[in-house]
Phi, psi and omega in degrees: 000129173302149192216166192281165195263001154274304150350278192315291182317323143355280186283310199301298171350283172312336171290304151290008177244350158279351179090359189292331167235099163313134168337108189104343190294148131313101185287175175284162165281180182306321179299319192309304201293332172316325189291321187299277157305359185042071209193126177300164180315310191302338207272302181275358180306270185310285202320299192295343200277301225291338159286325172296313181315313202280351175083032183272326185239148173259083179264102185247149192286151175065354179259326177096175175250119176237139216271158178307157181281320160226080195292128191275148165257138212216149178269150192251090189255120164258187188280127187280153147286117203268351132006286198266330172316321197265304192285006149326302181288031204007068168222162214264097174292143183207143175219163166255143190247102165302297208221179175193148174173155159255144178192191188250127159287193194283155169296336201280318178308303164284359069005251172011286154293008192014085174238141168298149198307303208273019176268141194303134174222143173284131206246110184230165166230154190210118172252114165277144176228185193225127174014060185066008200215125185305162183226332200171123190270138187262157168217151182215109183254123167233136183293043180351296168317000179212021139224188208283125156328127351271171186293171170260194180249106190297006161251018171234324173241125180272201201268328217266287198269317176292300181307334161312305215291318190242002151231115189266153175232151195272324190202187182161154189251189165176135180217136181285152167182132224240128198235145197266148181308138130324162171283326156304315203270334160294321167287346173277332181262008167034041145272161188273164183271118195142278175022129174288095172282142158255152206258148176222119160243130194239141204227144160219147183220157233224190169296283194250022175187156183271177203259316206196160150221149196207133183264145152212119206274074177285135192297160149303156188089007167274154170247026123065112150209140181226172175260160171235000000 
């Protein structure tokens, strides 16, 4: 029975941790494994990509893949939906849509997005709350062209949880960073101006384009956990 790149991602996994492919090996190729699984290349493809992403495997072209020597572990952040992010904490999510407009980002926003300075973006805000009490300010530049038609109305959804839902993305940076509030982002966030915020900023790209670059304005007191 043909089996899925998880399955597949699986079984390699157990091999390497049973030692059946020792730390330095050289694995069979994709074809073998295709063969193996009865399953297309493409199939067994995306496993090995999704174990190399995890530091399990080494993959060089004409060289083959062999599992690593010292596999590094690595953390993993998926895009939280911050909906369900709030009601973990078992409290009642709501957001307001501030601002909505199309315009040219800031250059360092388009540099980012390795965009031409003067190309047009959907420009959104967003204040998420937590049982009424701000959780976190969205800043949003999004890339119409690289996502699906027609847009929704981001004041019934936000930009946050339709883009998890409806754009998948190939790749993306982030980086944390602890920044004193703006006199905007104080006021929005009904903080003193200054406040120590934590900051997240994220870029994402799609197959032929970018998606999105996104500020995220955390009140104090946010906590940040993933797994390794």
């Amino acid at each position: 029975m043909p089996q899925g790149w998880e399955e597949i991602r699986a079984e390699v996994l157990t091999r390497i941790r049973t030692r059946r492919w020792p730390p330095g090996a050289v694995i069979p190729t994709e074809e073998a494994l295709a063969l193996e699984f009865d399953c297309a290349r493409a199939t067994v493809n995306r496993a090995l990509r999704e174990l190399a992403q995890t530091g399990m495997l080494e993959r060089k072209r004409k060289a083959g893949t062999r599992v690593a020597m010292l596999p590094v572990r690595k953390a993993t952040l998926d895009i939280p939906v911050i909906r369900q992010e709030v009601a973990a904490h078992g409290q009642v999510h709501a957001f307001r849509l501030l601002l909505q407009t199309t315009g040219v980002p800031p250059i360092a926003v388009a540099a980012r997005l390795q965009l031409a300075a003067a190309t047009p973006l959907l420009h959104l805000q967003t204040l998420h709350l937590a049982d009424g009490r701000a959780y976190v300010l969205e800043d949003r530049w999004l890339n119409p062209a690289a996502a699906p038609q027609p847009l929704p109305d981001f004041s019934e959804i936000s930009a946050n949880e339709w883009l998890v839902a409806h754009v998948t993305f190939a790749t993306g940076d982030i980086a944390f960073s602890a920044e004193p509030a703006s006199t905007s982002e104080a006021a929005a966030l009904s903080v003193a101006e200054g406040a120590a915020l934590f900051i997240t900023e994220r870029c994402t790209w799609g197959p032929d384009a970018p998606i999105t670059w996104v500020r995220l304005a955390h009140v104090p007191g946010y906590r940040l956990q993933t797994r390794l």
